[in-house]
Structures are given as structure tokens and as C-alpha cells.
N, C-alpha and C positions, 0 to 999 in steps of 0.2 A: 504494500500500500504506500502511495508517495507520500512524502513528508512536506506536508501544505506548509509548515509555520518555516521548513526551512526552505521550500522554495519562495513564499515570498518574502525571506529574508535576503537570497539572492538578488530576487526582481529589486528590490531595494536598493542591495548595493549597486546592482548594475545602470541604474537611474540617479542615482547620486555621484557615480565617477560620466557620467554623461554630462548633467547638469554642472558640475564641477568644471569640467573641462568644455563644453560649451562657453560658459562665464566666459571662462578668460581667453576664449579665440573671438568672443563676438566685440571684449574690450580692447584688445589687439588687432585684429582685422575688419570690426566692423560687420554690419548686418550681411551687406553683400557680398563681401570678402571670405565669410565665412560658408563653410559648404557642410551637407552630412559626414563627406568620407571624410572634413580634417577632424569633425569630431568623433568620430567613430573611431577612428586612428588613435586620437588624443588619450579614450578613454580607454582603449584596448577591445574595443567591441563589434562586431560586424555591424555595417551600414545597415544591412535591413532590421538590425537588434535599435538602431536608433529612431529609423521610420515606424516601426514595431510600436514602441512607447511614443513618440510624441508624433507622428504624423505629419507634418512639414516645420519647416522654420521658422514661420510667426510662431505655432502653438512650442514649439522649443525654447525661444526667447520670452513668451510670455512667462513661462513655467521657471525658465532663470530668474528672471524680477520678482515672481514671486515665491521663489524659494531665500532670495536676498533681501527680499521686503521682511520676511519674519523670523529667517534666518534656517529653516528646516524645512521638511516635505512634508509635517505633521498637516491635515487637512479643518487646521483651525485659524480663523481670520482674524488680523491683528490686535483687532477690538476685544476680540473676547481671550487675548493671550493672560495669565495670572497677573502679570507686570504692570497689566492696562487697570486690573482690580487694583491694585496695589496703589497706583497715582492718587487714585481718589481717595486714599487714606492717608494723603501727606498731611504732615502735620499744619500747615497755614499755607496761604495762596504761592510764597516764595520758592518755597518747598516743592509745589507742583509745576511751576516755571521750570527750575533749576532740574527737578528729573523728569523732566516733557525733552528736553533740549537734549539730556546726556542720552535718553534715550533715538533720539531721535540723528545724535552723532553715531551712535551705533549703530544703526540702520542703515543710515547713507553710507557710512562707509563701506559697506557691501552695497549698497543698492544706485550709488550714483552714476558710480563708472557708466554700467549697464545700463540705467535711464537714459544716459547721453546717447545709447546707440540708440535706441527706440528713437528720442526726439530727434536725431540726424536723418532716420530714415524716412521719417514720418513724412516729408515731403516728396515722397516720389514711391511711396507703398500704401494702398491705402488700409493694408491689414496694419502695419504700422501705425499710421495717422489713429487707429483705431484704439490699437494698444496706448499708446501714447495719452488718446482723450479720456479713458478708461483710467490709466492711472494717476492722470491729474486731477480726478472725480475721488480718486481715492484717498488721493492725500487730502482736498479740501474732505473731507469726510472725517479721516481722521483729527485733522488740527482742528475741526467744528467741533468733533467732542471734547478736544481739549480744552476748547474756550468755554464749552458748556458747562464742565468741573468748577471752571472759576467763578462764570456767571450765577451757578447755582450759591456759590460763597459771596455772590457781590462787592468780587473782589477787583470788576473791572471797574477802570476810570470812569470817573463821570463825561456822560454822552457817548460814550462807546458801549457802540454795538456788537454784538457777537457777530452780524455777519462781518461789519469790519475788523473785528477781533481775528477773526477767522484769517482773513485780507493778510493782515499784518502778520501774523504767521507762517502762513505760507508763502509769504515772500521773503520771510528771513531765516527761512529754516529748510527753502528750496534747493533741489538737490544740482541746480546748476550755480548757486550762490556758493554752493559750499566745496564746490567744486574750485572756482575761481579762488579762495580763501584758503584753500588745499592744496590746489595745485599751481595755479600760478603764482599766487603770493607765499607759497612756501610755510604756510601756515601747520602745523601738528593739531589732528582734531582735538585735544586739551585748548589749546589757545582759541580755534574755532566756538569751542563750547562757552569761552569762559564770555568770548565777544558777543557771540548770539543771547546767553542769560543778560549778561547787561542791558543789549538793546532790548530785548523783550518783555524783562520785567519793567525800563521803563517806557514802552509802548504800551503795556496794557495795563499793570497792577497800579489801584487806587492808593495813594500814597505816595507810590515811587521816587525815586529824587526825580526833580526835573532840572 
């Protein structure tokens, strides 16, 4: 009788040195540049063991993002990861700033690189363009709950609104800002982090220095 729990411990592994080695030929080569065989090469696998599992190259690279968006293959969505419970028990609105941010240098740092190829490609793919509007729906989604944590503590400035709250986050905590702050300016995500809590808690928290 076969042994189900250890074949899909294989199918596993063998989806994870895909998606692993996908990553970084789509960071290096680029959406177009990159082919099934260099990653079926990459990971040690037959090409049709790569069509097998993901079916073409949009659904490959979306399955990259979102293996980097929450850091695992687990089939649970960021919002409801234990870490996201955890925020809304920070001790005061600073609190929930300061680890929204750390969290969220965590993330991009596996998820930026990757985003940049989705948005390069998005002008002249429209499975891309797709992916692309699909994950910018997701981020405002998730930085709305974060503003909602605080809003719920009324702990944003006076006259701001959670959709502009929303705004303001996702513009300073976007994965091509932080990219720029990382890579061109030579930035270590610590220093990233420490710049984005500043400007953020005084963008939104009531109090803040100004």
C-alpha cells in the first residue's frame, strides 16, 4: 500500500526547490528571460514535473509572491497568520506602528525583489498586468487592517481618515520604496525600518511629534 503522508511529503519538497529556484531566476532574469527548463534545471527536476505542479509561468510567479508574501506554502492568508492576532494585542498604538513596519520589512524583503518583476512585466502581459493589480488590492487590504487596529484605539490624528491612513501606508511601506532605500541608497533593512517607524508614526498617530 503506498505511503500517502510520504508521498506528499515529496510533492512538497519537490514544489519548494521549484518555487525556491524559480525566485531567484525570475529576480535575475526577469519574467521573460526566464523559461520552464532553466527552472526545472535549477531545481533538479524534469520540465514536465514543473508544468505538472504549476501549469504555465504566470501561475509559477504568482505562487512565488505568494509563497514570499507569507513566507511558506502553508495555504493560510496573511491576515489570518498568528503574528497578525498578535499586533492587535500590542501594548499602545506605538507598539502596533513599530511591529506593522518590522513586520512588514520582513516580508518585502523576500517579496520585493519579485514584485519588481511582476510590475516590469505588467506592461506588455496582460496575465501580469493582472497579477500585478491583484497584488496591489492586497496590500491596500492588508495596511486597511492595519489602520483599522489603530482607528479602532483612536489612535489616529485628528481629521485623518482610515482611507487616507490606508494612503499613507502604502506609500511608505511600498515594496518599490523600499527597494530604492535598499538598494540604491544602500540602506540595511534595520535603518529602513527605523526610517519608515518615524515617518509613520508621525503620519498617522494622535500625539506624534510634529
Amino acid at each position: 500500500m503506498p505511503d500517502v503522508k510520504s508521498s506528499k511529503g515529496r510533492s512538497a519538497q519537490t514544489r519548494s526547490r521549484i518555487v525556491s529556484a524559480a525566485h531567484e531566476l525570475f529576480v535575475v532574469r526577469g519574467y521573460a528571460g526566464t523559461t520552464f527548463q532553466q527552472v526545472a534545471d535549477a531545481a533538479e527536476v524534469s520540465v514536465q514535473t514543473v508544468y505538472f505542479h504549476y501549469g504555465n509561468k504566470s501561475q509559477l510567479l504568482k505562487h512565488v509572491v505568494d509563497v514570499a508574501s507569507v513566507g511558506d506554502d502553508a495555504p493560510v492568508p496573511l491576515l489570518r497568520r498568528p503574528w497578525f492576532a498578535a499586533l492587535q494585542e500590542a501594548p499602545d498604538p506605538a507598539a502596533v506602528v513599530r511591529r506593522w513596519v518590522h513586520l512588514s520589512g520582513v516580508i518585502l524583503d523576500r517579496v520585493a525583489p519579485v514584485l519588481a518583476v511582476v510590475r516590469d512585466a505588467a506592461a506588455g502581459d496582460p496575465d501580469m498586468a493582472a497579477q500585478w493589480a491583484a497584488n496591489s488590492e492586497q496590500r491596500h487590504t492588508a495596511h486597511g487592517e492595519f489602520v483599522a487596529i489603530l482607528a479602532r484605539r483612536h489612535a489616529l490624528r485628528p481629521g485623518l481618515t482610515r482611507r487616507r491612513a490606508t494612503g499613507v501606508t502604502v506609500g511608505l511601506l511600498s515594496p518599490d520604496l523600499f527597494l530604492v532605500m535598499t538598494r540604491e541608497c544602500a540602506w540595511t533593512t534595520a535603518q529602513w525600518e527605523k526610517w519608515a517607524t518615524d515617518h509613520l508614526s508621525h503620519g498617522l498617530l494622535l500625539g506624534a511629534r510634529q
